[in-house]
C-alpha positions, -999 to +999 in steps of 0.1 A: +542-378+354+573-353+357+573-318+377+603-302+372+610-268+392+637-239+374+648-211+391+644-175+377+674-152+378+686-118+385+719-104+363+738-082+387+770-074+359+777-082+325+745-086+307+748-082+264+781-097+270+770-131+269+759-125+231+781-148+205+790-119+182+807-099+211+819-130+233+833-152+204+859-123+195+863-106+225+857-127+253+828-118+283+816-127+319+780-121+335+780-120+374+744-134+382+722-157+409+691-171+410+660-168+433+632-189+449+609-177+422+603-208+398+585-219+368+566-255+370+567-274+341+544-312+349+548-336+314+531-368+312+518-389+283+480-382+270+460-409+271+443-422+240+411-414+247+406-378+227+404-362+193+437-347+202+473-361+208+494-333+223+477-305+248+500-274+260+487-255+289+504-221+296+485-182+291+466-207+263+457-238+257+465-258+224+452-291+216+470-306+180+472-335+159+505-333+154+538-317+172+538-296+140+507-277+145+519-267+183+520-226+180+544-224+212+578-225+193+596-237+224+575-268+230+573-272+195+611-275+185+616-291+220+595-321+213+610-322+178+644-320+195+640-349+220+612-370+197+583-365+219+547-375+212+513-372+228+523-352+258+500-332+283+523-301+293+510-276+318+532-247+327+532-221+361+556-197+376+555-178+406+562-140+383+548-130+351+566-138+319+587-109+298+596-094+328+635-092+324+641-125+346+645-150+319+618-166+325+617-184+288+650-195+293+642-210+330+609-229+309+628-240+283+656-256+307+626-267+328+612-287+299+638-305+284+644-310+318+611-332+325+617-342+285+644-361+299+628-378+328+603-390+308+626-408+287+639-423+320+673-410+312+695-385+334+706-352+319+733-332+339+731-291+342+755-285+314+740-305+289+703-289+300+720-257+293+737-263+264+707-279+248+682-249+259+707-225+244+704-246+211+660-245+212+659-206+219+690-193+201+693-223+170+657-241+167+638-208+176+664-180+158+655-159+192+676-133+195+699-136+230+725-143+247+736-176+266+737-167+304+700-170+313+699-213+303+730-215+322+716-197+355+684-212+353+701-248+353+733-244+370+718-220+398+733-205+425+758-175+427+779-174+395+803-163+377+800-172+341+829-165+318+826-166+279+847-171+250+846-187+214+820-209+210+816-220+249+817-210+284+824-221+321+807-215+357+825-202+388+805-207+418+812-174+441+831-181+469+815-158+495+805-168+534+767-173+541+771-141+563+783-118+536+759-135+510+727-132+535+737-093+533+744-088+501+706-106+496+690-087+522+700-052+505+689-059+475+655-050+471+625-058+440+605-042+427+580-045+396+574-019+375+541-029+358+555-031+325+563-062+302+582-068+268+588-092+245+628-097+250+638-112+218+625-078+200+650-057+227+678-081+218+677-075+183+686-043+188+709-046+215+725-073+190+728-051+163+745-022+180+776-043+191+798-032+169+790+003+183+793-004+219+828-028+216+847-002+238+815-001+260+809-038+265+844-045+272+846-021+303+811-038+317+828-073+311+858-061+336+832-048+360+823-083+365+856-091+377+853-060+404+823-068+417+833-101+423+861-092+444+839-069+466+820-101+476+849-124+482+869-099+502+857-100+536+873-058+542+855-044+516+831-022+521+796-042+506+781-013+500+810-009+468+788-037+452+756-008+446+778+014+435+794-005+412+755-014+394+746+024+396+782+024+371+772-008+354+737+005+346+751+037+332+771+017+309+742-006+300+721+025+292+746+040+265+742+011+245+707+014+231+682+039+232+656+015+242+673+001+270+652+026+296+624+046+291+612+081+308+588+066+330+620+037+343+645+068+347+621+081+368+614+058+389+655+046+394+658+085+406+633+081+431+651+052+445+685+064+447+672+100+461+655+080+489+690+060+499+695+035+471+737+031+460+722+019+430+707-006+406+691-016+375+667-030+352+672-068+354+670-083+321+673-067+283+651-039+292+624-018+287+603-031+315+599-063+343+619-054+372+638-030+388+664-044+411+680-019+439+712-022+460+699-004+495+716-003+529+695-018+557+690+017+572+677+032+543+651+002+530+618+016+551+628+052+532+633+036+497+599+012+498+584+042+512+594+065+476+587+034+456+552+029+475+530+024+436+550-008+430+548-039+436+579-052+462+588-083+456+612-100+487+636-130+477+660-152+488+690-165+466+686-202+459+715-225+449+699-258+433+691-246+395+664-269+382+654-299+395+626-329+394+605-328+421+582-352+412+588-390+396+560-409+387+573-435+360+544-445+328+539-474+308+540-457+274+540-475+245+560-457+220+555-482+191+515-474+195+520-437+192+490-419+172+513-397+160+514-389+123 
């Protein structure tokens, strides 16, 4: 049996610019970190003892003959990917799915993860990453970009930098003092409503030709915002200020980015003392992630008092196993068809 436990993420600069058809002609960087929220994934082999050979626990439950008749595309493709047969694979997380955290991308990482294990073979966080961005984007056709897989199994506080066909990680070089906070004003908060991501980025896809000059000045943001963590004399407080711009930009590009019911809600935040923010992931819904001095965070919860506040602490491990229990399995004897 494998447990493997992935990291969710929160994108603080740069999101839409990690999507190939901006990045491979013009270049692009997402500023991101991840979180001590996590998704579980637990693989181990079925025994032979039922009318099934493969059973997938997550909102549903499938139990399938064959890897083909497996509805969840992920785990589907996945075991096709890696040539896995009769599995048991139960999923949980800590946060609801479609929320904007990239929380398919943190499962997906998270299984190939334990895929791996199984096999009794060692798979480092680039080629996790590189393989999850092959299921979703490739074996999937969901539409995307890349920085989600590489959060979820690099983790930590990033800088992630695109360019033709590949990309690289920058840890942030910040001191625990300034990091703690940077973490402690930055408040969560859950708006209520979900949405299917890979519909948003369809849109968001097909508008970049429209949004060129738009996405380039949110790619140089990253590079600001960046140097208001790293430089001990600047004023923290620049790094809200600088989301309450980046989401502004973010907005311009699609229509369906926001909705009435979101704008509302962000003004009610920054009236109350919030420098700004935004909605974490491709939009329309999930979270809504504020940049609040300390002061002003009793005054902010208090205007924001019908959702749910949800505290966090970065984390810096991306995903790991957490439990090893090695299997006899005899390959050779699969019932597989």
């Amino acid at each position: 049996m494998i447990i493997t436990k992935t990291p969710f993420r929160m994108s603080f600069f740069g999101g839409g610019t990690d999507i190939p058809a901006y990045f491979n002609e013009y270049g692009g960087a997402v500023l991101s970190a991840t979180f001590d929220k996590y998704c579980y994934v637990n693989v181990r082999h079925l025994p032979r003892f039922f009318d099934y050979t493969t059973e997938v626990c997550y909102s549903k439950i499938e139990r399938v003959t064959s890897v083909d008749a497996i509805e969840h595309p992920a785990v589907r493709e996945a075991m096709k990917m890696l040539d896995m047969h009769e599995l048991r694979i139960t999923y949980e997380a800590d946060l609801p799915a479609r929320t904007g955290l990239g929380t398919s991308s943190s499962f997906a990482v998270g299984l190939l993860n334990a895929f791996h294990c199984l096999k009794g073979k060692y798979a480092d966080k680039r080629r996790l990453a590189d393989e999850a961005i092959c299921l979703e984007r490739t074996l999937c056709n969901e539409a995307g970009g890349w920085q989600d897989q590489i959060a979820a199994s690099f983790g930590g506080l990033n800088k992630i930098t695109f360019e033709s066909g590949g990309y690289d990680v920058y840890p942030v070089i910040v001191s625990p003092e300034r990091k703690a906070k940077l973490n402690d004003n930055l408040l969560l908060f859950f708006t209520g409503f979900t949405r299917f991501s890979a519909e948003l980025q369809k849109d968001v896809q097909s508008s970049v030709k429209n949004n060129i000059d738009v996405l380039k000045e949110m790619t140089s943001l990253v590079d600001v915002a960046e140097s208001v963590l790293v430089d001990k004399g600047a004023d923290l407080d620049d790094f809200g200020r600088l989301m309450d711009e980046s989401w502004k930009l973010k907005k311009s590009t699609s229509g369906r980015i926001s909705t009435a019911a979101i704008d509302s809600v962000y003004e009610k935040g920054k009236a109350a003392g919030a420098l700004g923010g935004k909605l974490l992931g491709a939009g329309g819904g999930g979270f809504l992630l504020f940049y609040v001095p300390s002061d002003r965070h009793e005054a902010v919860r208090a205007a924001l008092g019908d959702l749910l506040y949800v505290p966090f602490e970065f984390e810096n491990g991306g995903t790991r196993v957490v439990h090893y229990s090695p299997e006899t399995y005899d390959v050779f004897g699969s019932q597989e068809k």
